[in-house]
N, C-alpha and C positions, 0 to 999 in steps of 0.2 A: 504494500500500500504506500502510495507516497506520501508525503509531509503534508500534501494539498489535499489530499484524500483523508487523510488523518485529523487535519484541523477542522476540514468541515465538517466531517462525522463530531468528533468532539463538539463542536459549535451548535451543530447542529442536534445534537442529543442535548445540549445547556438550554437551548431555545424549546424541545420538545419537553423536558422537566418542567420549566417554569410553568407551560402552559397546561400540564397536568395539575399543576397546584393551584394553578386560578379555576381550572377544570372542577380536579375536587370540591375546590372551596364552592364556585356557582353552583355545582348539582347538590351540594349539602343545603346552602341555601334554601336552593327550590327546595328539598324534602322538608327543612323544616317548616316552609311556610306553605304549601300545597298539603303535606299531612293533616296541618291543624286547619284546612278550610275547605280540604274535602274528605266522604266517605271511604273506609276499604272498600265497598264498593264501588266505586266510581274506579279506585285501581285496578280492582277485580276484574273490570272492564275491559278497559284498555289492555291490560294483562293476556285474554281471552284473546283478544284479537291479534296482538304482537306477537302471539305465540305462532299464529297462522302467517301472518303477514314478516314475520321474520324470516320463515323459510322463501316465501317469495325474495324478500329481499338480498337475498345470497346470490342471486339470476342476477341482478342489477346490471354487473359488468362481464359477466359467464367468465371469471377471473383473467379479463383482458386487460385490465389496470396492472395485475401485479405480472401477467407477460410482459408487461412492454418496460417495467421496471426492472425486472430479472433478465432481460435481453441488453446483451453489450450495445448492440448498433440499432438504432429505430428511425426509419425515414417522416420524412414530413409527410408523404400520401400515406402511412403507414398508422399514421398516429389519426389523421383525419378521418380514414376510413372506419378506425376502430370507433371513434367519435360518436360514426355516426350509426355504428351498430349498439353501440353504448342505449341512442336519443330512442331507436328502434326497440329494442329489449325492455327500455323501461316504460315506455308506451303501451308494450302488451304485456306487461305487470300489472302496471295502472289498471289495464280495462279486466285484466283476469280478477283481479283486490277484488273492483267496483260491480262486478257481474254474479261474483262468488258469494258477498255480502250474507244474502237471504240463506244460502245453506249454511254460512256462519252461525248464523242466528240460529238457526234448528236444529242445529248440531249441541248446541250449547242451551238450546230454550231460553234466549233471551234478545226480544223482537230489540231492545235499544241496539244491538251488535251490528244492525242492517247497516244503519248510518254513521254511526263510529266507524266500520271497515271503509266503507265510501268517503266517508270525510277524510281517512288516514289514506285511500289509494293514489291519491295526486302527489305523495313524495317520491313515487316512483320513479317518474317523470323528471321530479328536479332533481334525483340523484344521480339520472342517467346523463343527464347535462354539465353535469359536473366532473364525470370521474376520469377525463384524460385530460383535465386540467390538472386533476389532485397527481396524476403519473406525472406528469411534464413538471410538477415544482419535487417530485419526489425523485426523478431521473435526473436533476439541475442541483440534486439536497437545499434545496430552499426549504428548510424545515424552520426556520423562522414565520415566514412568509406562511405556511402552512399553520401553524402555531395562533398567528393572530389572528387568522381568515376561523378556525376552529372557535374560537374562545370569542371572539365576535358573536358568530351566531349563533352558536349555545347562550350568553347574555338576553341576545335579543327573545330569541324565542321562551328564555325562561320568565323573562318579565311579563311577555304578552300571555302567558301561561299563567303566574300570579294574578296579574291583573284581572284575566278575566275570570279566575276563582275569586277572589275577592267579590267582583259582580255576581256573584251566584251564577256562574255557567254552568258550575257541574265537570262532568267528566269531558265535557268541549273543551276545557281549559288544557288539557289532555291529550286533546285529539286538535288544536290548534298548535299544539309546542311539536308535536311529532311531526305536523305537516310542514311548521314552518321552519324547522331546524334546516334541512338539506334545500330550502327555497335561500333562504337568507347566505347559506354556505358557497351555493354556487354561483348566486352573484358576486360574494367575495370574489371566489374562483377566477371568476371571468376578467374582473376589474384587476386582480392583484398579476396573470398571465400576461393579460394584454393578447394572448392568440385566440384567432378566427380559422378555425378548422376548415379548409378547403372539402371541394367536393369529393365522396368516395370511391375510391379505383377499384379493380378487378387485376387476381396475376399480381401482385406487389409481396411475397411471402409471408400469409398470415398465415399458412397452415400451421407451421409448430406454433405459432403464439398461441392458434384457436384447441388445438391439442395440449397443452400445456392448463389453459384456462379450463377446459374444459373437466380434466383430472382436478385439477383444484379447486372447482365451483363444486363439483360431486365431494369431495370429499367435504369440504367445509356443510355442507347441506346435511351430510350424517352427522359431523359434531354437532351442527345446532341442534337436530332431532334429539343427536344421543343426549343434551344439557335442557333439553327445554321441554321433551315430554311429563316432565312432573308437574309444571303448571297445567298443560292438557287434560292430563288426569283429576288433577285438583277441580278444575272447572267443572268438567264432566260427571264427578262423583259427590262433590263436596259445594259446589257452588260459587258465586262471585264475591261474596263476603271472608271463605276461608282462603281463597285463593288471592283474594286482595290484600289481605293477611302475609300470606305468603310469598305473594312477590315484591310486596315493598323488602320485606327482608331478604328478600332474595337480592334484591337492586343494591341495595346500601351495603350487603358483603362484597359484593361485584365492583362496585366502584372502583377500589384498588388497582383489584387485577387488570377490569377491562382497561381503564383508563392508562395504565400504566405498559399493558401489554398494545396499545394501539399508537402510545404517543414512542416508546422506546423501541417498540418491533419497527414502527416504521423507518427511523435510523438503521436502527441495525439491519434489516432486511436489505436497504437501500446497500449500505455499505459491505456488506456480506458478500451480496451479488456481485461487486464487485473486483473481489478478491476470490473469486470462489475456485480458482484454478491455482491457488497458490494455499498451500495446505497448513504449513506452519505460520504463516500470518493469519489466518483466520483462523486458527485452531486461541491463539492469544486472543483476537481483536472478539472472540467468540465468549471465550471464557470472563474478561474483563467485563462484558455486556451483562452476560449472567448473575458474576458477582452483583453487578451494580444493580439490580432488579431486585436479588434475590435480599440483598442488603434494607434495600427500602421500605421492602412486602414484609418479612419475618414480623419487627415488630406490630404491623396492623393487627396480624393476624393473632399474634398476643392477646393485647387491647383487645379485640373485637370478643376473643373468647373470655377473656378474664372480667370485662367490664361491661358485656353486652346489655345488662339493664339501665346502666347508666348511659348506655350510648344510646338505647332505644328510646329511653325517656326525655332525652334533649335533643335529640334529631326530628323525634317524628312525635313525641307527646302523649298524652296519657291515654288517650284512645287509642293506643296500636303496642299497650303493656303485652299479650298474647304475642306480639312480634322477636320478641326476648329472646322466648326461650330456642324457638324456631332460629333467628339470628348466631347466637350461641352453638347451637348446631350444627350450622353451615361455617362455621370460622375453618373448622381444620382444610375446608376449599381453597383459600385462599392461597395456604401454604401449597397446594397441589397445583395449582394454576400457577403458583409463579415457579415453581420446578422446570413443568411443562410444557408453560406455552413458548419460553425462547427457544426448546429444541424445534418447533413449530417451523419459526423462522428460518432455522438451520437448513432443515429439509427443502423448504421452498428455495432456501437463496440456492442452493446444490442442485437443485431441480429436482429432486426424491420424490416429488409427489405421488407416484406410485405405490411406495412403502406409507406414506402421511394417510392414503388411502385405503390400505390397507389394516392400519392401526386403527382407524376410525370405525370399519366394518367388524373390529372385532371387540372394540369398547362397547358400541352400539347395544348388541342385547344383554353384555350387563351390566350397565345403567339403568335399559327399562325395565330389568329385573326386577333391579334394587325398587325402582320406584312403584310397580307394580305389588312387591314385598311388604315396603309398607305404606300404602294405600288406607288400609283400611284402620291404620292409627292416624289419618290427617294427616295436616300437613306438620306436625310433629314428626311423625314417623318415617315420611318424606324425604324429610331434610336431614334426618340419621340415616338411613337406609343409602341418602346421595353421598354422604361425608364419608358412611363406612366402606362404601365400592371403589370410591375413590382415592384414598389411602391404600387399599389393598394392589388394587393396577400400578400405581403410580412406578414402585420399581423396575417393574419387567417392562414395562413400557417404555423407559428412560434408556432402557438396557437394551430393548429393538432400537430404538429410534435413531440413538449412536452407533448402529453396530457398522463397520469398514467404513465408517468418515474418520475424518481428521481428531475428532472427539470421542473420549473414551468415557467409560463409565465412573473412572477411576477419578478421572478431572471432574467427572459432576461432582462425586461423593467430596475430592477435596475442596472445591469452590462453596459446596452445600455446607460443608464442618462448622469455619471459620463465624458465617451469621448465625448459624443453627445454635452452636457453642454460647457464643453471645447473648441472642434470645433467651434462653433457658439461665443462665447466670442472672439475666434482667430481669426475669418472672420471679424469683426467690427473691431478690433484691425490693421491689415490687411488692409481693406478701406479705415482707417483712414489715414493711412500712405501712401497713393498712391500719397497724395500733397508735396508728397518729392520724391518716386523714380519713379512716372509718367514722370519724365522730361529727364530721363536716354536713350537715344536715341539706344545705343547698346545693340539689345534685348537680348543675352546670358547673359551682366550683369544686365540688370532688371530683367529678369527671378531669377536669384541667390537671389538675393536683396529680391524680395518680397516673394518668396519661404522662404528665411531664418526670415525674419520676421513671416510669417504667422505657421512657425513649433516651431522657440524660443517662440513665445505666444501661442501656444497651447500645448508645454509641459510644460510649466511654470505654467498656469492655473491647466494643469492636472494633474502634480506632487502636486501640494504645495495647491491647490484651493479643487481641486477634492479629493483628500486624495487615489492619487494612488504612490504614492511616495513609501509606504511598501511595493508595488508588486513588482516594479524593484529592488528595493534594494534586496528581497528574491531570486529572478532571479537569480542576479549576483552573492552572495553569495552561493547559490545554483552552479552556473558553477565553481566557486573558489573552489570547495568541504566544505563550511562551513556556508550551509543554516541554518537555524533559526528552532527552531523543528516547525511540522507542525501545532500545532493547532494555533499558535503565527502570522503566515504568509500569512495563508490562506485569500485569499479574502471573505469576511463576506456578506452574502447575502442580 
């Protein structure tokens, strides 16, 4: 990798963090203030429909965005053409959402789902408008540029989503923030590019990009089935009240991961791909990504398990107490997702998609196992049944995923030690200390208190104990533009 490739990746990973933390902060926001001014019901809702319309949503770019980013050479008729199969594809999303509507509803027995799916299928449309713009700053690493275009129209649309709960809209407030997120985004898009996609050609070499996306759009479509049939079921068996229950908890342990695996994969994938023919620089620039994922996730996942009533009660408020214990139960996800999802990345920048799809077919029936398992404990049982399957795979599948790449299994176990180590030092540390701020009667500041306790000892451990202290220092140095040369910096396996 060169120095120029290096800085921007670095640069451009400094710019995707921040915009995670403004990320977190505005979606915490919305929870807290959309919890307390609408029903679980009205979640439940929305919940019902995203479950459906999520798998639509993976068609969007039939993974021609992350071809043309995983490809060394991309022409101008190449990029336009795809453009315009992009504007195509998400037009007959759009009309499949908006026609499907009515079997939503009677699938689910609930006639409001008609027009919730119909109101929610015009993002299609503007997503499909958008995503060889989101290629072209992501083949350029304009991850700055991405960063602010992201975090813009998550603002916008979250206020128009407060605003019109506040008015008593209801679950509209819901179905206006979903629609307008990917409207407001693509205009960024357009404005921050500045390209007008010419007309599309015939004969220009899209077949491996379309073969490449097409393995990749299938696979991704079994993950989402294999992580999101337990809201299906919820709905189906249990109704819009438990299920609305349970996918706010669902959403707020996800935060983390997803945000963090979409703002750091996207670097990483971009920069991956680049190097992907040179084994011992990406085998480093692989590992250094991981540490730094795996560093930031451990302790949430902490917090989230040790202190989940107190996070539930000041995020989302006293009407969604039952969300606790559910919350608490999905914590050990977190830690699984951030294992997992940068080998993800691996596989795509490598072009493995064959084995990513092969991993996904075999996750698939047991997950809907587990959730079929426990069903008929609610969405309690649920959300143990997902945590306990999930823990169980997670090694043998880290163990496929690496097997004849440049990464071994040995380098996860060491890169996993070093925060894992830390965390669990920070948890005793943490417990010990509950005989002082256990007495704190106002939860928002116990919540602060032992949060800040239990993150000051586990970056203390992991900077000065752990011997991660050279990574971030190379980081930030790295975003100053005055990184350390690389073989000095590198996390050592």
């Amino acid at each position: 990798m060169t120095t120029d490739l290096k800085a921007k990746t670095i640069r451009g990973g400094a710019a995707r963090v921040c915009a995670l933390g403004l990320s977190i902060l505005v979606r915490l926001v919305s929870m807290m203030f959309l919890s307390r001014l609408l029903d679980p019901k009205d979640f439940g809702l929305i919940g019902m429909t995203t479950a459906f319309t999520g798998v639509l949503s993976l068609f969007r770019d039939f993974g021609l965005s992350a071809a043309a980013v995983q490809r060394e050479h991309v022409t101008e008729d190449q990029s336009s053409t795809l453009f315009w199969i992009n504007v195509l594809v998400g037009g007959i999303l759009a009309a499949i959402t908006f026609f499907s509507a009515g079997l939503l509803g009677d699938f689910y027995r609930q006639p409001e789902l008609v027009w919730v799916t119909r109101g929610i299928a015009a993002s299609f449309f503007f997503n499909g408008l958008g995503v060889q713009h989101t290629a072209l700053l992501q083949r350029a690493m304009r991850f700055t540029a991405l960063a602010t275009v992201d975090v813009i129209a998550l603002v916008i649309s979250t206020a128009l989503a407060i605003g019109m709960a506040y008015k008593n809209y209801g679950y509209w407030s819901l179905v206006a923030m979903t629609a307008s997120l990917p409207l407001v985004g693509t205009i960024g898009l357009w404005v921050t590019t500045g390209w007008i996609p010419g007309m599309p050609r015939r004969q220009i070499g899209l077949e491996s990009m379309v073969k490449f996306g097409s393995a990749l759009t299938l696979n991704s479509v079994l993950f989402y089935l294999t992580f999101n049939l337990d809201k299906v079921f919820l709905g189906r068996v249990w109704g819009p009240e438990v299920t609305g229950i349970y996918s706010r908890a669902y959403q707020l342990i996800r935060i983390p991961t997803d945000t963090l695996n979409s703002t750091v994969g996207e670097v990483a994938f971009s920069a991956l791909s680049r190097i992907q023919s040179e084994a011992a620089r990406l085998r480093r620039y692989f590992l250094r990504g991981y540490s730094l994922v795996l560093s930031l996730t451990l302790p949430v996942t902490l917090a989230c398990g040790l202190f989940a009533d107190d996070v539930v009660a000041v995020l989302l408020g006293p009407k969604w107490k039952a969300a606790a214990q559910i919350f608490r139960l999905l914590a050990p996800t977190i830690f699984v997702f951030a294992v997992s999802n940068p080998v993800g990345w691996l596989l795509t920048a490598l072009g493995l998609v064959g084995r990513a799809l092969r991993i996904a077919l075999v996750l698939a029936p047991i997950m809907i196992a587990s959730y079929a398992l426990g069903l008929s404990r609610g969405a309690a049982g649920v959300a143990l049944a997902y945590s306990v399957a999930m823990c169980l795979w997670v090694v043998p599948i880290l163990a496929w995923s690496v097997h004849k790449t440049p990464i071994s299994l040995k380098d996860l176990a060491v890169t996993i030690g070093r925060p894992l180590a830390s965390v669990l030092g920070a948890a005793a540390i943490a417990l010990a200390a509950r005989v002082f701020y256990n007495s704190i009667s106002w939860t928002p500041l116990r919540l602060v208190v032992e949060t800040a306790i239990l993150f000051a000892a586990y970056f203390a451990l992991l900077l000065f104990v752990a011997g991660q202290k050279t990574l971030f220092l190379d980081l930030f140095r790295g975003w100053k533009g005055t990184s350390a040369p690389e073989e000095k910096t590198l996390v050592s396996a």
